[in-house]
mmCIF file of the C-alpha atoms, coordinates in Angstrom:
data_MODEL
# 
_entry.id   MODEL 
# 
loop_
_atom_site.group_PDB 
_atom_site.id 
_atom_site.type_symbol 
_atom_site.label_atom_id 
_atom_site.label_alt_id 
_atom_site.label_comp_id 
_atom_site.label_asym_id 
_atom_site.label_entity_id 
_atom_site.label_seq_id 
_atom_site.pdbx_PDB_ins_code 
_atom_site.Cartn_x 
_atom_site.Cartn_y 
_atom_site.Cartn_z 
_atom_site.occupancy 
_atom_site.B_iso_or_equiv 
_atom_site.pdbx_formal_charge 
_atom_site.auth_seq_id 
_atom_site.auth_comp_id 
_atom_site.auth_asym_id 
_atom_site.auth_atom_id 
_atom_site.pdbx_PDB_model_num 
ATOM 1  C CA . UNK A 1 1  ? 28.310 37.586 22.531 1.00 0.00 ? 1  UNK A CA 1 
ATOM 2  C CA . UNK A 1 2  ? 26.683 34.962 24.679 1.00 0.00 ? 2  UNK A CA 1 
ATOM 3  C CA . UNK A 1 3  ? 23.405 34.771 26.067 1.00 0.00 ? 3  UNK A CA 1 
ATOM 4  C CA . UNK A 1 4  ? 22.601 38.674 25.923 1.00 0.00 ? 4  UNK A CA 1 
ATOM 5  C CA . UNK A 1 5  ? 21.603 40.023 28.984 1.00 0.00 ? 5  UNK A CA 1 
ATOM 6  C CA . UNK A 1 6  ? 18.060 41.445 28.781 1.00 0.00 ? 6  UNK A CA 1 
ATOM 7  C CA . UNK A 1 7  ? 19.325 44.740 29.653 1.00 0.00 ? 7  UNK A CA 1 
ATOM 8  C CA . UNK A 1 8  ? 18.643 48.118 27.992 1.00 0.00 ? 8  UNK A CA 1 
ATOM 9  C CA . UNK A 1 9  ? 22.407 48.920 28.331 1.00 0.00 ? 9  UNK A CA 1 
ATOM 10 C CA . UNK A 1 10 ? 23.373 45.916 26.264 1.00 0.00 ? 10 UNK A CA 1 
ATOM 11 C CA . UNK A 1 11 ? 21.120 47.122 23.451 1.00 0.00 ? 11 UNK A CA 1 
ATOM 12 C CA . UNK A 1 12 ? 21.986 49.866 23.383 1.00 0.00 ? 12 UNK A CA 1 
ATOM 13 C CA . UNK A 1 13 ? 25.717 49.475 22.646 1.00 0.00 ? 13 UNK A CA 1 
ATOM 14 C CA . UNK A 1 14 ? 24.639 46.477 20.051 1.00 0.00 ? 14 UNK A CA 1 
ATOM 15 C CA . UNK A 1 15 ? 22.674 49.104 18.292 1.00 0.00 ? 15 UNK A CA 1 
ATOM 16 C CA . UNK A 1 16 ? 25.702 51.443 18.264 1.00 0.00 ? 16 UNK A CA 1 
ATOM 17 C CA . UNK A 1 17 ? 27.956 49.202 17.190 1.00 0.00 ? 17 UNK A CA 1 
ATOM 18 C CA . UNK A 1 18 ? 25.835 48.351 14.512 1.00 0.00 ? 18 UNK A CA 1 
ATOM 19 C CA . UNK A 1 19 ? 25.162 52.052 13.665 1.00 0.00 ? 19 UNK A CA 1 
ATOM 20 C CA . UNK A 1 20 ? 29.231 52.118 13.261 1.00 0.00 ? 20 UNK A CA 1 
ATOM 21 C CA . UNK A 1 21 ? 29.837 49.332 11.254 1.00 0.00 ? 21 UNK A CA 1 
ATOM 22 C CA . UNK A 1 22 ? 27.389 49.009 9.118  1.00 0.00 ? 22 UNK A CA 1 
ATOM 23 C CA . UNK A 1 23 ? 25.622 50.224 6.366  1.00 0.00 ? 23 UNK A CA 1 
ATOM 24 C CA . UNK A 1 24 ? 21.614 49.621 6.415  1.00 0.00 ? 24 UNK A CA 1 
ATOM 25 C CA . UNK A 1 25 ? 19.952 47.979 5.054  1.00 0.00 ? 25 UNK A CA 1 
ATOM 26 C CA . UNK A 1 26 ? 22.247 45.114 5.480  1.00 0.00 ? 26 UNK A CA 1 
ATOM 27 C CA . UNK A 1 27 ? 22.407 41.583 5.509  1.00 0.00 ? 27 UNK A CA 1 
ATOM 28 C CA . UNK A 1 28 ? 22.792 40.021 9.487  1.00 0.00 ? 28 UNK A CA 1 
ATOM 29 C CA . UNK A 1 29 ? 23.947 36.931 10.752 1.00 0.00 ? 29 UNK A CA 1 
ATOM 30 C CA . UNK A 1 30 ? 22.093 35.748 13.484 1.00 0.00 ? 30 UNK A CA 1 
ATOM 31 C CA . UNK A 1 31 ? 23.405 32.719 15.531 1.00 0.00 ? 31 UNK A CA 1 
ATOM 32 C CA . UNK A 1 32 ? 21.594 30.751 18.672 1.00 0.00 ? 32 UNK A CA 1 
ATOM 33 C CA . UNK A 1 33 ? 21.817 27.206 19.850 1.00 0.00 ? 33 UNK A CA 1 
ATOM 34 C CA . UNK A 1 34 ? 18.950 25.480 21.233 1.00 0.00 ? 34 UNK A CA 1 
ATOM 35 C CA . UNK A 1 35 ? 18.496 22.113 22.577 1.00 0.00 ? 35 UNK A CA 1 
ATOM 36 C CA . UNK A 1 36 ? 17.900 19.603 19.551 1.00 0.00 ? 36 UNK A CA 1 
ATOM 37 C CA . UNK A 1 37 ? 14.020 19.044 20.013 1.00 0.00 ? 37 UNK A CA 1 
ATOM 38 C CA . UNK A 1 38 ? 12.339 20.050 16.716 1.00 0.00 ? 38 UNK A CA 1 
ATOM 39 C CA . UNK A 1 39 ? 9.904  22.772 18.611 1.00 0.00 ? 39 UNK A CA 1 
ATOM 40 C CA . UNK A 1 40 ? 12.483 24.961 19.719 1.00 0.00 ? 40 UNK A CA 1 
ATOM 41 C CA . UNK A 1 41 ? 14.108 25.142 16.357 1.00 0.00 ? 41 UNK A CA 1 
ATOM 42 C CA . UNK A 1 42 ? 10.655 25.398 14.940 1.00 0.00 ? 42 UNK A CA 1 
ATOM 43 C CA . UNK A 1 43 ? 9.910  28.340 16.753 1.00 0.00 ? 43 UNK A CA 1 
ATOM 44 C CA . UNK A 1 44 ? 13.432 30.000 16.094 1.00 0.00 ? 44 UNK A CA 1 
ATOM 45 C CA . UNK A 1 45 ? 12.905 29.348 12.355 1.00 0.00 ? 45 UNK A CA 1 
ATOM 46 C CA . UNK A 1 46 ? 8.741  30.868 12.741 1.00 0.00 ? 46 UNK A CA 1 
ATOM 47 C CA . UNK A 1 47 ? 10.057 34.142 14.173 1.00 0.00 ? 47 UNK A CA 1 
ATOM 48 C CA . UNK A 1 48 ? 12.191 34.485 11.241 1.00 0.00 ? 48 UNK A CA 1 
ATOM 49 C CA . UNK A 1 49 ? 9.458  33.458 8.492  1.00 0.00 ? 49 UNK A CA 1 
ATOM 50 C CA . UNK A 1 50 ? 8.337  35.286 5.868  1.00 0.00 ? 50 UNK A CA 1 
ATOM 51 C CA . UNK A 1 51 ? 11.232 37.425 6.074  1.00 0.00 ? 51 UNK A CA 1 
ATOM 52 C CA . UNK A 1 52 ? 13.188 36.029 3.251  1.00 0.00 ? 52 UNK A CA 1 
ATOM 53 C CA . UNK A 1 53 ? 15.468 34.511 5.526  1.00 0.00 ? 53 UNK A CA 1 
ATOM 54 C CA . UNK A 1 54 ? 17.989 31.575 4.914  1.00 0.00 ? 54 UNK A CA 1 
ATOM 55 C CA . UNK A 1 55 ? 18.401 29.218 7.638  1.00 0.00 ? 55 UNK A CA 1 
ATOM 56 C CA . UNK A 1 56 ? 21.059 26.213 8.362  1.00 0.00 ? 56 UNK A CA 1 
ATOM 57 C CA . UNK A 1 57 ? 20.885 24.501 11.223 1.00 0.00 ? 57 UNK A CA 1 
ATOM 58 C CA . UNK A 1 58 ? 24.101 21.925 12.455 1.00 0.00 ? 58 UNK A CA 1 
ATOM 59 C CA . UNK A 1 59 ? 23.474 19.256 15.127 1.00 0.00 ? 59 UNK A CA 1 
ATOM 60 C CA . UNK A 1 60 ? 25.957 19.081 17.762 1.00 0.00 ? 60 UNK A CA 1 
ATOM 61 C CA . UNK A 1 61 ? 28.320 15.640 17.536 1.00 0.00 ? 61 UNK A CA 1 
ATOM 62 C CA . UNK A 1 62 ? 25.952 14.240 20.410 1.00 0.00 ? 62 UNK A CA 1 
ATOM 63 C CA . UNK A 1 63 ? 23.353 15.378 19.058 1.00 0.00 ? 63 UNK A CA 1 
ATOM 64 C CA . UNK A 1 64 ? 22.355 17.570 22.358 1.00 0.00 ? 64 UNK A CA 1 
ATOM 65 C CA . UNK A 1 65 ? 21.978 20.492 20.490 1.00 0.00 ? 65 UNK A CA 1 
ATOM 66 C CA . UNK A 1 66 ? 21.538 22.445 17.570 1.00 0.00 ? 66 UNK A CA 1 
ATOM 67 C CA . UNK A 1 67 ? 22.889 25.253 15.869 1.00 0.00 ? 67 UNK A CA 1 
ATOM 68 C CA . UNK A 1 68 ? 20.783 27.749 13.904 1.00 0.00 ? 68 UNK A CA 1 
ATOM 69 C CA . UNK A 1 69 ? 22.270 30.221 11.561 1.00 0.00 ? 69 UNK A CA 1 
ATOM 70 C CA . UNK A 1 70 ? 20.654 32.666 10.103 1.00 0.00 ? 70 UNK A CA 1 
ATOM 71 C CA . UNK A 1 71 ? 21.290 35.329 7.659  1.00 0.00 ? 71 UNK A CA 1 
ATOM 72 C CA . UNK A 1 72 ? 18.588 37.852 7.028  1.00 0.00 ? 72 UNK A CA 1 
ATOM 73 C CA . UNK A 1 73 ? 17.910 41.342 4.892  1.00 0.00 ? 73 UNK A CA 1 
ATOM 74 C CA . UNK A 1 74 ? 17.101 44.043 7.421  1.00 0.00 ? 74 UNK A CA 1 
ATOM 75 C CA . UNK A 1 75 ? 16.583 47.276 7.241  1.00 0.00 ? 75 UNK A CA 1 
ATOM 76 C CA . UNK A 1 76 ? 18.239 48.830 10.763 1.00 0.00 ? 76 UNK A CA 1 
ATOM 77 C CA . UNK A 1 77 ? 19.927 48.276 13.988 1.00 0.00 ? 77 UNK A CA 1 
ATOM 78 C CA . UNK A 1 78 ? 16.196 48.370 15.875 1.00 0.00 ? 78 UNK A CA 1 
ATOM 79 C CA . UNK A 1 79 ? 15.018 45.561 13.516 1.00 0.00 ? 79 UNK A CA 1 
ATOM 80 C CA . UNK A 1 80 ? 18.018 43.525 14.600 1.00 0.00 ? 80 UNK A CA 1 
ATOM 81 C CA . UNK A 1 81 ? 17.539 43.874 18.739 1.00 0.00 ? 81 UNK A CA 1 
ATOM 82 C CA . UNK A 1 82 ? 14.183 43.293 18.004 1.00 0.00 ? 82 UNK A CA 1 
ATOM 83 C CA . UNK A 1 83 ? 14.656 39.918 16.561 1.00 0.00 ? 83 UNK A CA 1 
ATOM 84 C CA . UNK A 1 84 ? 17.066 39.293 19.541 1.00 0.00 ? 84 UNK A CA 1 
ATOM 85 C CA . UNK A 1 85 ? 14.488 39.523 22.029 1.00 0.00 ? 85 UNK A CA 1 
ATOM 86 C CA . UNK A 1 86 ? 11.615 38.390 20.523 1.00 0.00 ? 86 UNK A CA 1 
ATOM 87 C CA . UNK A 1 87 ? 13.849 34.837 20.080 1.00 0.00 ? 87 UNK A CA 1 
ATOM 88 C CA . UNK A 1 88 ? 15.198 35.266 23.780 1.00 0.00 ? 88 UNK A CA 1 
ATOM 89 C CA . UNK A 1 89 ? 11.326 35.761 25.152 1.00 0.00 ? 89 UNK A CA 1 
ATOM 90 C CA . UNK A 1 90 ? 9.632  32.841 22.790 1.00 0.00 ? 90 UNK A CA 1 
ATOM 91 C CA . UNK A 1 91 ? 12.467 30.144 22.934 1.00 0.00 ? 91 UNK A CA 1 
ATOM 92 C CA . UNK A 1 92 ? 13.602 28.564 26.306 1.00 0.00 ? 92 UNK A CA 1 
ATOM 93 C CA . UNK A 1 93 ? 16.862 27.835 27.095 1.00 0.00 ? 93 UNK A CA 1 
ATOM 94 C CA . UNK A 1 94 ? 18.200 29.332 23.873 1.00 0.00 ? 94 UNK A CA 1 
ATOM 95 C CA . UNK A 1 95 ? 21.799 30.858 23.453 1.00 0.00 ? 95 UNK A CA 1 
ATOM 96 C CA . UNK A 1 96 ? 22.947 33.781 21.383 1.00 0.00 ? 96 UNK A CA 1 
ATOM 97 C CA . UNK A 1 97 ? 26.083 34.209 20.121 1.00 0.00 ? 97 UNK A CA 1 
# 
């Protein structure tokens, strides 16, 4: 997955698939890249705090951008797309994968 088109269809299969594969509550991954400026990683990282979260992130060999990974406890599918847009409305330029 890259860049996840705002659509309702999109969602919609993500939560499916998840529905599938998974067993909730579960533990996600969660992956974006930003550009390396320490407020868009800030913000990634606020939308995820409190949350019991545990966050890497891996600057890129130019140093251009960053990688965030995140793995988090949640407890469905709908908590998951929720994350996904909340991150895709609050943080320019940012890239799910």
């Amino acid at each position: 997955m890259s860049t996840p088109p705002n659509s309702d269809e999109f969602y919609e299969k993500l939560k499916t698939q998840l529905y599938d594969t998974t067993t909730w509550p579960s533990e996600y991954l969660y992956k974006f890249i930003v550009k390396s400026n320490s407020s868009s990683i800030a913000k990634v990282e606020s939308i995820f705090d409190n949350m019991g979260a545990v966050i890497q992130t891996t600057e890129s060999k130019n140093g251009k951008y960053t990688s965030i990974s995140i793995h988090v406890l949640l407890k469905n599918p709908e908590t998951v797309i929720e994350k996904y847009k909340e991150v895709a409305e609050k943080v320019e330029g940012v890239i799910s994968l």
